[in-house]
VEXSEDREN-419880 format. One record per residue: residue number from 1; chain; x, z, y of N, C-alpha, C in turn. Coordinates in Angstrom, 2 decimals, m for minus. Each point is the difference from the previous one (the first is absolute). Layout:
# VEXSEDREN-419880
- NUM / A / X / Z / Y / X / Z / Y / X / Z / Y
...
# end
This chain:
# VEXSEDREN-419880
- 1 / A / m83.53 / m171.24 / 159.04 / 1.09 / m0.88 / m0.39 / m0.41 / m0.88 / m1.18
- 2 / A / m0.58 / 0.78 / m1.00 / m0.98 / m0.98 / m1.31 / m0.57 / m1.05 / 0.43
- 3 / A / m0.72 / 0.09 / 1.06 / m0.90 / m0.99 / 0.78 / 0.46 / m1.44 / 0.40
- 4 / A / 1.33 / 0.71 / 0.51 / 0.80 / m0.95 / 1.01 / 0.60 / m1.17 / m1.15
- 5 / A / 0.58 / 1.16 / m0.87 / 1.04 / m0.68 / m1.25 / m1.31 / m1.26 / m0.64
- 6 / A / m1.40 / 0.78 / m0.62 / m0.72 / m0.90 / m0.49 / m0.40 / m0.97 / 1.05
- 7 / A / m0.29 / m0.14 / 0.81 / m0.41 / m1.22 / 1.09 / 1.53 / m1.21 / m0.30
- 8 / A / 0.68 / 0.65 / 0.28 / 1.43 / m0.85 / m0.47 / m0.63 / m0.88 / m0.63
- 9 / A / 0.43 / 0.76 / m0.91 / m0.28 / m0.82 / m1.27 / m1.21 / m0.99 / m0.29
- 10 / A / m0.94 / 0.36 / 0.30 / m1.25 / m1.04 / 0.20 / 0.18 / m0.92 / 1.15
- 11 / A / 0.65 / 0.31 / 0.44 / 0.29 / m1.34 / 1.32 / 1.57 / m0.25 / m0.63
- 12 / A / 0.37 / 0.05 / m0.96 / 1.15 / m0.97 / 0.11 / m0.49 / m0.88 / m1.33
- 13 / A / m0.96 / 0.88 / m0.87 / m0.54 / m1.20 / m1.33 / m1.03 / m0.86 / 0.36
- 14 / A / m0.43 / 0.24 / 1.57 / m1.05 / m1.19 / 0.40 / 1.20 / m0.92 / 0.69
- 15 / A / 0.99 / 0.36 / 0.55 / 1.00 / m1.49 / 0.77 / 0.53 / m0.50 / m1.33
- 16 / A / 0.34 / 0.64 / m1.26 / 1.09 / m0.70 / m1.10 / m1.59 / m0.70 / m0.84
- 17 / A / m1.61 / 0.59 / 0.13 / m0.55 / m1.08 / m0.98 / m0.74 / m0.75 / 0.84
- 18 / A / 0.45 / m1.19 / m0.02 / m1.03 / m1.15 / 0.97 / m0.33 / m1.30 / m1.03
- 19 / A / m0.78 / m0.52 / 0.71 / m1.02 / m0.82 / m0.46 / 0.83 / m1.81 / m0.16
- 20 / A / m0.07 / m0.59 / m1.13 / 0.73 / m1.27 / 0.37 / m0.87 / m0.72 / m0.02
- 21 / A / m0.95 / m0.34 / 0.21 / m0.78 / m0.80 / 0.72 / m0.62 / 0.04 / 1.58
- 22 / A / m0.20 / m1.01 / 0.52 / m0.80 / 0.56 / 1.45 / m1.10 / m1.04 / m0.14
- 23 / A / m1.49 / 0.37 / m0.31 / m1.03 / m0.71 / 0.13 / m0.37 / m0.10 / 1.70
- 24 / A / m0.46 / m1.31 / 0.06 / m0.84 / m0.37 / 1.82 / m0.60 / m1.29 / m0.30
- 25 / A / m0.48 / m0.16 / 1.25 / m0.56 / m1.04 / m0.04 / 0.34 / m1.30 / 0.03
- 26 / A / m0.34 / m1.39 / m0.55 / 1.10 / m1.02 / m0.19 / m0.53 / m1.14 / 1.20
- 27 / A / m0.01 / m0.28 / 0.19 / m0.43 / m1.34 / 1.02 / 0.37 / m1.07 / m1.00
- 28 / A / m0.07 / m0.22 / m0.90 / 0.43 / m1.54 / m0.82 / m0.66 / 0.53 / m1.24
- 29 / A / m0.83 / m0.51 / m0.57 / m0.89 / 0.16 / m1.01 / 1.06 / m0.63 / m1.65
- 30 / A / 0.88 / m0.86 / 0.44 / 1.04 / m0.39 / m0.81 / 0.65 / 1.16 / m0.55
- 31 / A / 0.69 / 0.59 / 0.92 / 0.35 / 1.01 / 0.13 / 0.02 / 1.47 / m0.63
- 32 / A / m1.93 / 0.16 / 0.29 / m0.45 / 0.81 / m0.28 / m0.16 / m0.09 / m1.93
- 33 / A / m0.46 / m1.10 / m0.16 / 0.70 / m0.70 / m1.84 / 0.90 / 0.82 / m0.46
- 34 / A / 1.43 / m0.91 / 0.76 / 1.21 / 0.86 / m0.36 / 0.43 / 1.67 / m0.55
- 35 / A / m1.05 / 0.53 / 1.36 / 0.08 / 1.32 / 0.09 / m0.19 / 0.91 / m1.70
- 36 / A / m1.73 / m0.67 / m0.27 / m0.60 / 0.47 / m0.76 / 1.10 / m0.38 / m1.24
- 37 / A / 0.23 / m0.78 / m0.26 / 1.24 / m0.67 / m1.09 / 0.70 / 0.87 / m0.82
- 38 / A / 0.45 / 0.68 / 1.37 / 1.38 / 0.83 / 0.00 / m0.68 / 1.29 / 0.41
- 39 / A / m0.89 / 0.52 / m0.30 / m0.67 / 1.48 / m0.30 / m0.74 / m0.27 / m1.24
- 40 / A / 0.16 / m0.93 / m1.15 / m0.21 / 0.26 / m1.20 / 0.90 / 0.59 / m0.64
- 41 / A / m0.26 / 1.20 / m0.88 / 0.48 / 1.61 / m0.19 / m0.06 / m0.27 / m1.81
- 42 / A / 1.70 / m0.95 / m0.04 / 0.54 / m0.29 / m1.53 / m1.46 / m0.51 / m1.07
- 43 / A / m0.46 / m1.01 / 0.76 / m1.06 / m1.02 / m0.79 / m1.17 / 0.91 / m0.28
- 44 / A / m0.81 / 0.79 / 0.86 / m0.93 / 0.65 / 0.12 / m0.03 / 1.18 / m0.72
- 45 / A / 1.47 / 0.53 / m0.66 / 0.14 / 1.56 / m0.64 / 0.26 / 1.08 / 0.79
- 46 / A / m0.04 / m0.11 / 1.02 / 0.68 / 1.11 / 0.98 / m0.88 / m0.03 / 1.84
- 47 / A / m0.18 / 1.35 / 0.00 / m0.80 / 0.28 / 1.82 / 0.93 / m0.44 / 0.82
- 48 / A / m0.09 / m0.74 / 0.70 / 0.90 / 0.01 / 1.64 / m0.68 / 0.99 / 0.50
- 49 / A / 1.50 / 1.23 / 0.48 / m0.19 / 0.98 / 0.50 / 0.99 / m0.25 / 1.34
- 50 / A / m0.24 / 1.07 / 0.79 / 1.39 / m0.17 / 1.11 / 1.20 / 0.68 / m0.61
- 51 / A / 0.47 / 0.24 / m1.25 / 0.80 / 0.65 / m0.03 / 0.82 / m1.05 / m1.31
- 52 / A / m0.60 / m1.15 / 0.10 / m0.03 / m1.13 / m1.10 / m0.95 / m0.49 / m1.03
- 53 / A / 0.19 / m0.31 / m0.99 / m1.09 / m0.64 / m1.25 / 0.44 / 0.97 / m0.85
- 54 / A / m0.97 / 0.94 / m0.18 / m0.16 / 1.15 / m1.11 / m0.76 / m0.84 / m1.46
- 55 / A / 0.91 / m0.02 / m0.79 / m0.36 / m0.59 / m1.27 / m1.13 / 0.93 / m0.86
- 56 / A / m1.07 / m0.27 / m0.19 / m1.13 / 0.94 / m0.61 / m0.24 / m0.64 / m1.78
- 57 / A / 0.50 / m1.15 / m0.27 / m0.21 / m0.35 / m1.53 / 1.05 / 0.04 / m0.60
- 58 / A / 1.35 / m0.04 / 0.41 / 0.94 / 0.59 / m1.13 / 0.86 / 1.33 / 0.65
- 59 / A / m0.49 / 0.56 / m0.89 / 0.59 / 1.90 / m0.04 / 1.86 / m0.18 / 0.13
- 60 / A / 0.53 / m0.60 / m0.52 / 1.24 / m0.35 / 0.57 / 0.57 / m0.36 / 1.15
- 61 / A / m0.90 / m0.83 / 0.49 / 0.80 / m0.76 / 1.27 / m0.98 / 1.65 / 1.32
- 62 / A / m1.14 / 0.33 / m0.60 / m0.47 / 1.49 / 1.22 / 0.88 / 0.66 / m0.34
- 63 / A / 0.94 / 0.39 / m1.35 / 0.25 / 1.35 / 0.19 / 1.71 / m0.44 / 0.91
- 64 / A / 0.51 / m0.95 / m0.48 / 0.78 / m1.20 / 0.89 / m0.23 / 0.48 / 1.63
- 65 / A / m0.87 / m0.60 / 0.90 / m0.11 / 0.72 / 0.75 / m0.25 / 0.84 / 0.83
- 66 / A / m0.59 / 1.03 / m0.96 / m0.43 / 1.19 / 0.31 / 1.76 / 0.69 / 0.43
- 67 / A / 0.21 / 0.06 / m1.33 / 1.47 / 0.15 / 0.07 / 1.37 / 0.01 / 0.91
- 68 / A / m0.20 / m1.05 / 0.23 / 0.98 / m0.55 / 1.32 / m0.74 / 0.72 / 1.24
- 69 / A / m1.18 / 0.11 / 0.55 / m0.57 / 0.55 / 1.29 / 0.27 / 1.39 / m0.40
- 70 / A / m0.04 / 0.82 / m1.18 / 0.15 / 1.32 / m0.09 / 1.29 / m0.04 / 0.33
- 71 / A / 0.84 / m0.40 / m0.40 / 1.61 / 0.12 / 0.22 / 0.76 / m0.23 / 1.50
- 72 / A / m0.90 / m1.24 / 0.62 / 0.21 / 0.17 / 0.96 / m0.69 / 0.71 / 1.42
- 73 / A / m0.82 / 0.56 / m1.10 / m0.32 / 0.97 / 1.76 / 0.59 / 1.58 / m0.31
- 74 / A / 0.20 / 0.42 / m1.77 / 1.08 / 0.86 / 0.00 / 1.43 / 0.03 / 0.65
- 75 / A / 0.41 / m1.10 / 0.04 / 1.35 / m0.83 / 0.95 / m0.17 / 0.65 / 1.53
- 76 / A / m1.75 / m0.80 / 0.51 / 0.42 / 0.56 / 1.32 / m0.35 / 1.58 / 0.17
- 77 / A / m0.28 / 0.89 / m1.02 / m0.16 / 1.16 / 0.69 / 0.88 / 0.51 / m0.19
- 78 / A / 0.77 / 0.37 / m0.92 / 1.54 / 0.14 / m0.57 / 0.96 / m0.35 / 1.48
- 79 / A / m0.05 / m1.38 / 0.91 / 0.74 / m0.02 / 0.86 / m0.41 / 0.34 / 1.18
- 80 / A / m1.34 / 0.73 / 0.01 / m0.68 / 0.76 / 1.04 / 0.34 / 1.36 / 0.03
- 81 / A / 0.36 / 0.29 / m1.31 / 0.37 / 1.73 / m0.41 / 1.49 / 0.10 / 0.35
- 82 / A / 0.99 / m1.15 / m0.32 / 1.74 / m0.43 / 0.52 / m0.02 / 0.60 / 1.26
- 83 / A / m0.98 / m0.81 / 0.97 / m0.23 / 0.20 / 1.74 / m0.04 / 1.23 / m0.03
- 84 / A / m1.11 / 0.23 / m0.26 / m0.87 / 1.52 / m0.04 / 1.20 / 1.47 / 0.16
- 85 / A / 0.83 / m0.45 / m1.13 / 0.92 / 1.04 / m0.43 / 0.82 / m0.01 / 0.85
- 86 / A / 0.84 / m1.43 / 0.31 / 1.01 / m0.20 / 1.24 / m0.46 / 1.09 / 0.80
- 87 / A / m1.26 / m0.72 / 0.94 / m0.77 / 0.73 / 1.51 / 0.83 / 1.49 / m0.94
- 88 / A / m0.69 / 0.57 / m0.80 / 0.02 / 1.22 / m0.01 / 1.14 / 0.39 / m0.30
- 89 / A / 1.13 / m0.05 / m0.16 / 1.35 / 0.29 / m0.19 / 0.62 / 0.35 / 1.30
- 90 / A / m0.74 / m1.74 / 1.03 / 1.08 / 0.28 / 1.35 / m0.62 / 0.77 / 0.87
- 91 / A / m1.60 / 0.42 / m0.17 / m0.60 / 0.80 / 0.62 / 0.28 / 1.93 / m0.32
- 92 / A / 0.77 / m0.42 / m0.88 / m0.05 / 1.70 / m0.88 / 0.93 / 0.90 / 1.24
- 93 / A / 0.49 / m0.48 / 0.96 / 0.78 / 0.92 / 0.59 / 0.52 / 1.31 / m0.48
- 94 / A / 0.85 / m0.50 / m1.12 / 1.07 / 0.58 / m0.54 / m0.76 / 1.29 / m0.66
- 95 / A / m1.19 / m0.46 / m0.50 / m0.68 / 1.26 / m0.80 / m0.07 / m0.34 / m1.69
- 96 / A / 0.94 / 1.00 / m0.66 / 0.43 / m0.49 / m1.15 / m1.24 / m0.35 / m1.21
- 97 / A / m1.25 / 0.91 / 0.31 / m1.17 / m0.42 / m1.30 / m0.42 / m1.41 / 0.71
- 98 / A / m0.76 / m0.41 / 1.36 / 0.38 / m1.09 / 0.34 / 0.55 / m1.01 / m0.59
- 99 / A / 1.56 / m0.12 / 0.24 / 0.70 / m0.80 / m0.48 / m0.13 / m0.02 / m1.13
- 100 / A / m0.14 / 1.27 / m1.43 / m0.13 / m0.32 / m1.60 / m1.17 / m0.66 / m0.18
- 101 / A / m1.37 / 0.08 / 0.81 / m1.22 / m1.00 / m0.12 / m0.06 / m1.09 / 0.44
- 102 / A / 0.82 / m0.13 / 0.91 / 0.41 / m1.84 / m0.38 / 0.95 / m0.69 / m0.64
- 103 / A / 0.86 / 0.92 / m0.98 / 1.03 / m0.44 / m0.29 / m0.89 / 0.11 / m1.20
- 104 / A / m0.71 / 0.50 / m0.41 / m0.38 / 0.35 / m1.27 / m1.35 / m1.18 / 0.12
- 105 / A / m0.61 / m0.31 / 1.17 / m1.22 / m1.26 / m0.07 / 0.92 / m1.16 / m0.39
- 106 / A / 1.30 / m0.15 / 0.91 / 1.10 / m1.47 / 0.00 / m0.09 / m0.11 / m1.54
- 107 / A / 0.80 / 0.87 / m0.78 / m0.34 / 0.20 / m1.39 / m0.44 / m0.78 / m0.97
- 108 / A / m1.27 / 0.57 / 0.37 / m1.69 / m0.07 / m0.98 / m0.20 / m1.30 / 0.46
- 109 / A / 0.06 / m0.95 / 1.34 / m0.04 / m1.31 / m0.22 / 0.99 / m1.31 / 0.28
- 110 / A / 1.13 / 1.09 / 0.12 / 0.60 / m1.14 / m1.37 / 0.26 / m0.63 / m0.77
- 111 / A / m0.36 / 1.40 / m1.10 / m0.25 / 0.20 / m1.07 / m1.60 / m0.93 / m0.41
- 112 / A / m0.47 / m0.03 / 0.47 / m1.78 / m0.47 / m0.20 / 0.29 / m1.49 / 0.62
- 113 / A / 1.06 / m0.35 / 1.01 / 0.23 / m1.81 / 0.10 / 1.05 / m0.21 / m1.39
- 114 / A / 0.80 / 0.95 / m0.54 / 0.33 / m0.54 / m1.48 / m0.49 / m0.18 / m0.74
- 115 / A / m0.55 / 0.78 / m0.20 / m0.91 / 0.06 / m1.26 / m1.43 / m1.34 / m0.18
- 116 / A / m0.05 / m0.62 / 1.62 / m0.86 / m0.97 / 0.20 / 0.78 / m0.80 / m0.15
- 117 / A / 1.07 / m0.60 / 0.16 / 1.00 / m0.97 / m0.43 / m0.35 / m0.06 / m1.09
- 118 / A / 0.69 / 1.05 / m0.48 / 0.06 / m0.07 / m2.08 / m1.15 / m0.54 / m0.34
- 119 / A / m1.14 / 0.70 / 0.47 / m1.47 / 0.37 / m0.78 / m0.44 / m1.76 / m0.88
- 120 / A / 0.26 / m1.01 / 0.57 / m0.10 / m1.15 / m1.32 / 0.80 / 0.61 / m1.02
- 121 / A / 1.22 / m0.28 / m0.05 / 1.06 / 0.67 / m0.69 / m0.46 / 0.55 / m0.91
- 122 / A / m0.28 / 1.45 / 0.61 / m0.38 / 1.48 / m1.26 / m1.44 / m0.98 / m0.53
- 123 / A / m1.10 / m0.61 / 1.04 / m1.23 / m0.45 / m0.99 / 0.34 / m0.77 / m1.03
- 124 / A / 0.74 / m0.97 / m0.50 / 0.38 / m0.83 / m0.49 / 1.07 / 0.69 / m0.90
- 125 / A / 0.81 / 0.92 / 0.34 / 0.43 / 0.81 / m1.62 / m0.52 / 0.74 / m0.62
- 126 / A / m1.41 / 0.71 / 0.40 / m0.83 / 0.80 / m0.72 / m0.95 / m0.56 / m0.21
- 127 / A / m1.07 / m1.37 / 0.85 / m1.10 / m0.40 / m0.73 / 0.52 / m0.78 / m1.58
- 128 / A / 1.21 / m1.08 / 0.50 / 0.26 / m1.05 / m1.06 / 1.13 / 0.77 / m1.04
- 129 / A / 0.85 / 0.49 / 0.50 / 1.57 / 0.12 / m0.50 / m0.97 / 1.17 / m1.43
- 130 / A / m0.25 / 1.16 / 0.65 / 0.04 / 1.49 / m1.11 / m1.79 / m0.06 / m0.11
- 131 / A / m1.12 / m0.31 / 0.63 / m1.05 / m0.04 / m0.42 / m0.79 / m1.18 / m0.36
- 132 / A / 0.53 / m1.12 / 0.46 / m0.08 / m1.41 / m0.38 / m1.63 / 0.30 / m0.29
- 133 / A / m0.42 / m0.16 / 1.21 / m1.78 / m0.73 / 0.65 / 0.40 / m1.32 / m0.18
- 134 / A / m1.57 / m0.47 / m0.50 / m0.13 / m1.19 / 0.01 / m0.23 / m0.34 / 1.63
- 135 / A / 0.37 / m0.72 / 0.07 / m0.66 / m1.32 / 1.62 / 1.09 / 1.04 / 0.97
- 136 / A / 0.45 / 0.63 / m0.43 / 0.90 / 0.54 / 1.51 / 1.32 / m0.44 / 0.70
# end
């Protein structure tokens, strides 16, 4: 069942992370100009990756979005574990530890999509508000 549950999950964070670009071949050399144009990666500070322009010279704008991709693939497993728990609730055929282990997974990510809501929130009252980092 571990197996099954983890495959899930790796096949649902490969359909939610895709690529916004599609490189091919151009038949118009004009074109092909254009292309290159618009795969310059924030004035030569940052890799074009498939997963966007990963900023490598300012530590702000990587940890920026490092940040956001951590959060959102915590997002989708959190609503992989929602599913997860459902299946296992309506599958419990009325077997009560059953039912407390998915009532008790429903729970835990809930609780873990709140706490990802907040999580700017709480960063931003404990880096700036009570420990006041510089650059945060």
């Amino acid at each position: 069942m571990k197996k099954i549950f983890l495959a899930f999950i790796f096949f649902n964070l490969l359909f939610f992370v895709n690529s916004n670009r599609v490189f091919a071949a151009l038949p118009d050399p004009e074109l092909e100009f254009t292309v290159r144009e618009n795969l310059k990666c924030q004035g030569g500070t940052g890799i074009n990756t498939a997963i966007g322009c990963v900023p490598i010279n300012n530590e702000e704008a990587l940890l920026e979005f490092l940040l956001r991709w951590f959060i959102g693939i915590a997002g989708a497993i959190a609503i992989s574990l929602i599913v997860y728990a459902g299946i296992q609730i309506m599958t419990s055929s009325g077997n009560p530890e059953k039912v407390g282990a998915g009532k008790q997974l429903l729970t835990a990510a809930v609780g873990g999509i709140v706490f990802l809501i907040f999580s700017v929130f709480i960063l931003r009252l404990f880096g700036v508000e009570i420990l006041k980092l510089p650059g945060f």
